[in-house]
C-alpha positions as CSV (number, residue, x, y, z in Angstrom):
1,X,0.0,0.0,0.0
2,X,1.2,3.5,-0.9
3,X,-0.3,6.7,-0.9
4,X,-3.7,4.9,-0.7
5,X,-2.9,3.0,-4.6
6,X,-2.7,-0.6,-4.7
7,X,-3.2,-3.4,-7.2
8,X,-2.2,-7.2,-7.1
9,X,0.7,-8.0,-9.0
10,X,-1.0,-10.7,-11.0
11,X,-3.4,-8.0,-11.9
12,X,-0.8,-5.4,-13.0
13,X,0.8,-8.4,-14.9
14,X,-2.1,-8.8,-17.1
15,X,-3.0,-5.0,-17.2
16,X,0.7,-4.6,-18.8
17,X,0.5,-8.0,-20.8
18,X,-2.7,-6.8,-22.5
19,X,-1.0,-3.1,-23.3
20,X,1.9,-4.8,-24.7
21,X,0.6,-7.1,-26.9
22,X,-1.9,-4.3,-28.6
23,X,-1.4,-3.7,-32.3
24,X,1.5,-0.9,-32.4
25,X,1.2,-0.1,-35.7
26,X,4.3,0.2,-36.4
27,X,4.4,0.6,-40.3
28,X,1.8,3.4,-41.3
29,X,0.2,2.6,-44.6
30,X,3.0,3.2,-46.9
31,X,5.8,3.6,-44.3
32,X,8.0,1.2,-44.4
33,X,11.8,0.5,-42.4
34,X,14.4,1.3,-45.5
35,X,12.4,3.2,-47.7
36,X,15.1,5.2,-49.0
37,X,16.8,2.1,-49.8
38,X,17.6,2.6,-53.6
39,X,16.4,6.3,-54.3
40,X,18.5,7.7,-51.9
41,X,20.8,5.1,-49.9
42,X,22.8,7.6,-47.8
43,X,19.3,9.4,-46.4
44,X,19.4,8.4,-43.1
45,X,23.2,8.7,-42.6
46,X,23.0,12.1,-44.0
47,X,20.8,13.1,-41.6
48,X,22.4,11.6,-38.9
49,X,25.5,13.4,-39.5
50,X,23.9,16.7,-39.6
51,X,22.2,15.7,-36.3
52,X,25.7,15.0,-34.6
53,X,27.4,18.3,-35.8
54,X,24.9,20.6,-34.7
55,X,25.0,18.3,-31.2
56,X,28.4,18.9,-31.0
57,X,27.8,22.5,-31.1
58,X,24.7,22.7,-29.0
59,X,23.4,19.8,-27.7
60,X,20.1,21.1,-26.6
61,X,19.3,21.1,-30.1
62,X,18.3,17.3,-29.0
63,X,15.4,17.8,-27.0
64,X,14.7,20.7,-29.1
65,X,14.2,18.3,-32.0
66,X,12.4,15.5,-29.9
67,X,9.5,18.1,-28.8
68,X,9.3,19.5,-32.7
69,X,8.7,15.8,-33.6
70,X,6.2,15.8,-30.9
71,X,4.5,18.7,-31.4
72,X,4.5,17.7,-35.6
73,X,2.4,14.5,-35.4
74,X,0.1,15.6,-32.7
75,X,-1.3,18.6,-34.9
76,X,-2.7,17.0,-38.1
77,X,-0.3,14.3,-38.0
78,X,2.9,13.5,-39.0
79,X,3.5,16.0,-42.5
80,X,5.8,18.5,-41.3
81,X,3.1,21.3,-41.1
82,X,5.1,22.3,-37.8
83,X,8.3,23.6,-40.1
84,X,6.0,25.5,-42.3
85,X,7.2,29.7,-42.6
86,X,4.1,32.1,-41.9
87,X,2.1,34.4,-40.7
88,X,-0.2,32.4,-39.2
89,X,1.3,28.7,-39.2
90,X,1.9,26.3,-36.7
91,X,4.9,27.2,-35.2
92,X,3.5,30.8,-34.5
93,X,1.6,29.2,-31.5
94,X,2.2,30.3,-28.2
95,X,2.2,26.2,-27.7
96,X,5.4,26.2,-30.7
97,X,6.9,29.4,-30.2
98,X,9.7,27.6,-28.0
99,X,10.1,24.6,-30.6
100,X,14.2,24.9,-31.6
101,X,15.7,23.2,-33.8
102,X,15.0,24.1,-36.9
103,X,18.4,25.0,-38.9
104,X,18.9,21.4,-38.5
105,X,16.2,20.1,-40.4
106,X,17.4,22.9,-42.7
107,X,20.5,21.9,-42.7
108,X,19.5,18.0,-43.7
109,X,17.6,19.1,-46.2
110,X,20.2,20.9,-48.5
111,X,22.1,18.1,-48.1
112,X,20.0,16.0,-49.4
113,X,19.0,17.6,-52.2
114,X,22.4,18.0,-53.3
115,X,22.3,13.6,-53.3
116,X,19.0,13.1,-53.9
117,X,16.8,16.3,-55.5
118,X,13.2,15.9,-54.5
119,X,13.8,12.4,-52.9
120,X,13.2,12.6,-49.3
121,X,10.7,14.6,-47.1
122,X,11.1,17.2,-44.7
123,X,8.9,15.4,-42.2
124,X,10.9,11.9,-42.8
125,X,14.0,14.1,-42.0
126,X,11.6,15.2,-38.7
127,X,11.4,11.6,-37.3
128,X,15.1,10.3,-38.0
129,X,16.5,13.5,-36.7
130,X,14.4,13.1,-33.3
131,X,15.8,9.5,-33.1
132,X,19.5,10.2,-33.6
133,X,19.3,13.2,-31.2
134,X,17.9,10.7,-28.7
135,X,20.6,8.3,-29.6
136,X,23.1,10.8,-29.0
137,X,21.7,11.5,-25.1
138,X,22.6,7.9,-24.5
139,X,18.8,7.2,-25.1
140,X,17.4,4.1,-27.4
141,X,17.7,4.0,-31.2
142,X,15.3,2.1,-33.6
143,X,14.3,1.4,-37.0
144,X,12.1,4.2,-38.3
145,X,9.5,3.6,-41.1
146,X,10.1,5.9,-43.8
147,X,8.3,7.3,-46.8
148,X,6.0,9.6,-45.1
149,X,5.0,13.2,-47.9
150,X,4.9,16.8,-46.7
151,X,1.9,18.4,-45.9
152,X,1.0,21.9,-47.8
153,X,-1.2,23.3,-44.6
154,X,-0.4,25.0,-41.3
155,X,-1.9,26.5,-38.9
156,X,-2.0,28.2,-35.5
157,X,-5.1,27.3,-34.6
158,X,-4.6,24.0,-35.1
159,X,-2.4,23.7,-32.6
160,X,-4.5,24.4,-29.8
161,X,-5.2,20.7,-28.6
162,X,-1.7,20.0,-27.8
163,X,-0.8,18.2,-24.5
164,X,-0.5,21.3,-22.3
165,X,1.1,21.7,-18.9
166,X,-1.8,22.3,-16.9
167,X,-4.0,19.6,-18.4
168,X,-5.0,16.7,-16.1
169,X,-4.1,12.9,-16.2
170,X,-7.8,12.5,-17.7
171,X,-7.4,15.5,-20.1
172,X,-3.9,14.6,-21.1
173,X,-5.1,10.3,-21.7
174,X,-7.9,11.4,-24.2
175,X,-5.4,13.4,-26.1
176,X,-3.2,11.0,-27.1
177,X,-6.2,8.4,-27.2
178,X,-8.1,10.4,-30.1
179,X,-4.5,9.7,-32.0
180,X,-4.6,5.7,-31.0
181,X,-1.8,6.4,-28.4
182,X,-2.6,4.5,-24.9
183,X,-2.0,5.2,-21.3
184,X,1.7,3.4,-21.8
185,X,2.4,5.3,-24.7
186,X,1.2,8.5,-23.0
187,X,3.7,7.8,-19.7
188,X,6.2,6.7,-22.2
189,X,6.4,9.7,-24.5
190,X,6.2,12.1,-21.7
191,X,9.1,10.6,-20.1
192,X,11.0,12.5,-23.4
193,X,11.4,14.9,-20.4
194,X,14.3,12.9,-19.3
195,X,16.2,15.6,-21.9
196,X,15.4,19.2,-21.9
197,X,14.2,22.5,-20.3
198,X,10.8,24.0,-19.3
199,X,10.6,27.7,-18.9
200,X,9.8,28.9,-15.5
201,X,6.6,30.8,-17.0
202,X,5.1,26.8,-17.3
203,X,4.7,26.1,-13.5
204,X,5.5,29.3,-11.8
205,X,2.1,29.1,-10.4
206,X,3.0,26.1,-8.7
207,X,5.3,28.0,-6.7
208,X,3.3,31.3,-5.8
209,X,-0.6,31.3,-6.5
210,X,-1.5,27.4,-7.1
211,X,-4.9,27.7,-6.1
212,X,-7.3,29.3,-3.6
213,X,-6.1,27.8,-0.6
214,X,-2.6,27.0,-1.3
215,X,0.0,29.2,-2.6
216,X,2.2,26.0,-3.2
217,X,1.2,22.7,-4.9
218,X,1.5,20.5,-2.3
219,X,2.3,17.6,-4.2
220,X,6.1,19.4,-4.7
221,X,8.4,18.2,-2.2
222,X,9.1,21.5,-0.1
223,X,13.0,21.1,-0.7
224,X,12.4,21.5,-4.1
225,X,10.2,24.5,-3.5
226,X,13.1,26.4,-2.4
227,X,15.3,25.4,-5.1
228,X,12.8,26.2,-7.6
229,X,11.9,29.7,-6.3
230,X,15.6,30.4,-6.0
231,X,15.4,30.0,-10.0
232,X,12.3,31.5,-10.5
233,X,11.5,34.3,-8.7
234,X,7.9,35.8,-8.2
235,X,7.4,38.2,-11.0
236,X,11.1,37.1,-13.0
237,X,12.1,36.1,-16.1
238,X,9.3,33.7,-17.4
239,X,11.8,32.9,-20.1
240,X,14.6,31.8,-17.9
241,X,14.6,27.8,-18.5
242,X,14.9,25.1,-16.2
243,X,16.0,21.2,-16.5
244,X,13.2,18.7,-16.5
245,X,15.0,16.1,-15.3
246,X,17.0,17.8,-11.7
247,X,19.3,14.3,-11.9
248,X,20.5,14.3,-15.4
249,X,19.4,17.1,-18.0
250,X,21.1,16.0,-20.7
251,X,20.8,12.2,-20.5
252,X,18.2,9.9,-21.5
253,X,17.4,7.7,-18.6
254,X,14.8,7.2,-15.6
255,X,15.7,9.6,-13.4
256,X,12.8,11.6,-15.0
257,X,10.4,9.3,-13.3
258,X,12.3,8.5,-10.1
259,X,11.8,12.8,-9.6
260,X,8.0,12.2,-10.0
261,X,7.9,9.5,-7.3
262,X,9.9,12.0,-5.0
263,X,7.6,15.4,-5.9
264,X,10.2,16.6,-7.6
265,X,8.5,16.8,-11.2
266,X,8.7,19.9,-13.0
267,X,5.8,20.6,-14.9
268,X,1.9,20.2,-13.0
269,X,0.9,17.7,-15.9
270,X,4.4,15.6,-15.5
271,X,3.7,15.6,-11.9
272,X,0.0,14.4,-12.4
273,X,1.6,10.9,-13.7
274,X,2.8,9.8,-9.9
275,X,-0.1,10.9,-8.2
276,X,-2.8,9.6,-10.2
277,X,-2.7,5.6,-9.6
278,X,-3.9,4.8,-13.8
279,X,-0.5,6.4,-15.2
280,X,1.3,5.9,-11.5
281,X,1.8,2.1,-12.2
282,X,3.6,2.5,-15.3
283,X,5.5,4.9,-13.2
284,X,6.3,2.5,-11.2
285,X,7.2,-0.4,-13.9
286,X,10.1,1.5,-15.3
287,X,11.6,2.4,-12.1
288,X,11.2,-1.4,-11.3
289,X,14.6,-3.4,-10.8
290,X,12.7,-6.9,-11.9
291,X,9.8,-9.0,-11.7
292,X,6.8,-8.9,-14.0
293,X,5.8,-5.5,-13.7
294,X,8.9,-4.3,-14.9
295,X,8.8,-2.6,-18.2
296,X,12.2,-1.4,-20.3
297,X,12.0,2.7,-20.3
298,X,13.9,2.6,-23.8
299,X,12.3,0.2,-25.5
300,X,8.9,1.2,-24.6
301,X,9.4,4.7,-25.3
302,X,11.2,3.7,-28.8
303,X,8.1,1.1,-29.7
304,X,5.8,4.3,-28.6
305,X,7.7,6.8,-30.7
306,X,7.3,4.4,-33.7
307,X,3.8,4.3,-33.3
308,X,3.7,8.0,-32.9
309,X,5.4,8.7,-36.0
310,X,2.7,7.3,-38.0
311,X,-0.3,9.5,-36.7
312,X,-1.8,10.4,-40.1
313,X,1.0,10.3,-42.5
314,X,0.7,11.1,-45.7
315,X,2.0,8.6,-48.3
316,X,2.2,7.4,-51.8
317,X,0.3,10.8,-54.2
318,X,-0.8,12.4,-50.8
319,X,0.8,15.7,-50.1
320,X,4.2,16.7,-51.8
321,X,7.8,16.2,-51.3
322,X,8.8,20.2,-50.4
323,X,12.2,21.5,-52.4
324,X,12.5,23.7,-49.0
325,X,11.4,22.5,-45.4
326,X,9.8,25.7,-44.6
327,X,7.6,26.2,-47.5
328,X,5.6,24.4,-49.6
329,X,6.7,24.0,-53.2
330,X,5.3,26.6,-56.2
C-alpha cells in the first residue's frame, strides 16, 4: 500500500500483458523500415550526421528536436506542417513558439537535395533526426519507417489541442487516445522529459498562487520548493529555463520518473503521472529493478515513438515532397 494505490501484481501483470501485446502499428500505410533504400541510400546517414554536428555544437538542439517531432504528429499528423514559414502557421503558436531546432532540419535538407533532388521529405528528416538526437543522449535507437510526404497546410489554430502543462491525467489520456496512443504510450512519450528544459513561466504558479487555498502545490516536495523559487523568482524572467530532469538534463534515462515518485517533477501535468494511480503504475514499472511488472523505459518509449510517428502520414500521391522545409513548393 502506498499513498492509498494498490493493485495485485497478478493483476498489474495482465493490465501490462494486454497493453503490450496491442497492435503498435508500427508501419503506417506506406511507411516502411528502408524506404530510401535505392532512391537515396545515404538518407538516413546524412541526416544523422547533420544531427551530430549541430549536437556537437549545442546539444540542446536534441530535445529541441524531440518536442518539434512531438509537437508535428500531434497537430494534423505526422507532414511537417510544424516547419512550415508564416504568418499564421503552426509554429507561430504560443504552444510552438519555444520549438528549436530548426536549422537542423534545414541543414538535412540541403544536403539531401544535393544527393537526392526531391527524394526525401522534410517530415521523414523530422522523425530520424528526433531519433538520432535521442541516440546521442545515450537514449534508445530504432528502425524508423520511412516514406512519409509533406503536408501543404499549417496553422496556428490547429495547434491548440496540444498536451499542455496544466492539463490533467484524464485531459492529457484522451489526447493522445483520439491519435490511437494509450496510457503506456502517453507515460512513455512524456518521459522524453528525461532531456530538456521547461521555462519557469510553465509552472511558476505552482510556486506562488497554485490555487485558492494553497500558494504552493503541495504535491512538490518542499526542498524543491526552495530550489525552484531560488530559480524562479515571483514576478522574474518567465523565459529563464529550467531542467526537466534535476538528476540528469542531458541524459536519457529514468531519473525523470524516479523525480515524480519524490515530488520533484517539474511541470503540473508531468507531476499528475505519480499521483494519479492509472499512469502511476507505469511509473512504477520503469523504475522497477525486476519482476513482472517491470517494463524497459527505452524500449517502450522507442516502440511508442514508432507508433507516434505514424499519426496520419501522408504517403504514396498524398501531399508533396517540399524543395524547402519551410515552404511548400510553387
Amino acid at each position: 500500500m502506498e499513498g492509498g494505490f494498490f493493485i495485485g501484481k497478478t493483476t498489474l501483470f495482465m493490465m501490462l500483458l494486454a497493453l503490450c501485446i496491442a497492435p503498435t502499428f508500427v508501419r503506417g500505410q506506406g511507411t516502411r523500415v528502408g524506404f530510401y533504400s535505392r532512391s537515396c541510400p545515404r538518407a538516413e546517414a546524412i541526416v544523422r550526421s547533420a544531427v551530430q554536428a549541430h549536437f556537437r555544437f549545442d546539444p540542446t538542439v536534441a530535445p529541441g528536436l524531440l518536442r518539434m517531432h512531438f509537437h508535428d504528429c500531434f497537430v494534423r499528423g505526422c507532414d511537417g506542417s510544424v516547419l512550415l514559414d508564416g504568418p499564421s502557421a503552426e509554429k507561430t503558436s504560443n504552444a510552438n513558439r519555444g520549438l528549436r531546432g530548426y536549422e537542423v532540419i534545414d541543414d538535412a535538407k540541403t544536403q539531401l537535395e544535393t544527393a537526392c533532388p526531391g527524394v526525401v521529405s522534410c517530415t521523414d528528416i523530422l522523425a530520424l533526426a528526433a531519433r538520432d538526437s535521442v541516440a546521442l543522449t545515450n537514449g534508445p535507437s530504432w528502425a524508423v519507417p520511412t516514406g512519409r510526404r509533406d503536408g501543404r497546410v499549417s496553422s496556428a489554430s490547429d495547434a491548440g489541442n496540444l498536451p499542455s502543462f496544466l492539463d490533467s491525467v484524464d485531459v492529457q489520456k484522451q489526447k493522445f487516445a483520439d491519435l490511437g496512443l494509450n496510457t503506456l504510450d502517453l507515460v512513455a512519450l512524456v518521459g522524453g522529459h528525461t532531456i530538456g528544459t521547461g521555462a519557469c513561466r510553465f509552472f511558476q504558479n505552482r510556486l506562488y498562487n497554485f490555487n485558492t487555498t494553497t500558494s504552493v502545490d503541495p504535491s512538490i516536495d518542499p526542498s524543491f520548493v526552495s530550489q525552484l523559487q531560488s530559480l524562479c523568482p515571483q514576478g522574474g524572467d518567465g523565459a529563464r529555463r529550467v531542467a526537466l530532469d534535476t538528476g540528469s538534463p542531458n541524459r536519457f534515462d529514468t531519473s525523470f520518473f524516479a523525480n515524480l515518485r519524490s515530488g520533484r517533477g517539474l511541470l503540473e501535468s508531468d507531476q499528475k503521472l505519480w499521483t494519479d494511480a492509472s499512469t502511476r503504475t507505469f511509473v512504477q514499472s520503469f523504475l522497477s529493478s525486476g519482476g513482472p511488472t517491470r517494463l524497459d523505459f527505452g524500449a517502450e518509449f522507442a516502440r511508442s515513438m514508432v507508433k507516434m510517428s505514424n499519426i496520419g502520414v501522408k504517403t504514396g500521391t498524398d501531399g508533396e515532397i517540399r524543395k524547402i522545409c519551410s515552404a511548400i513548393n510553387a
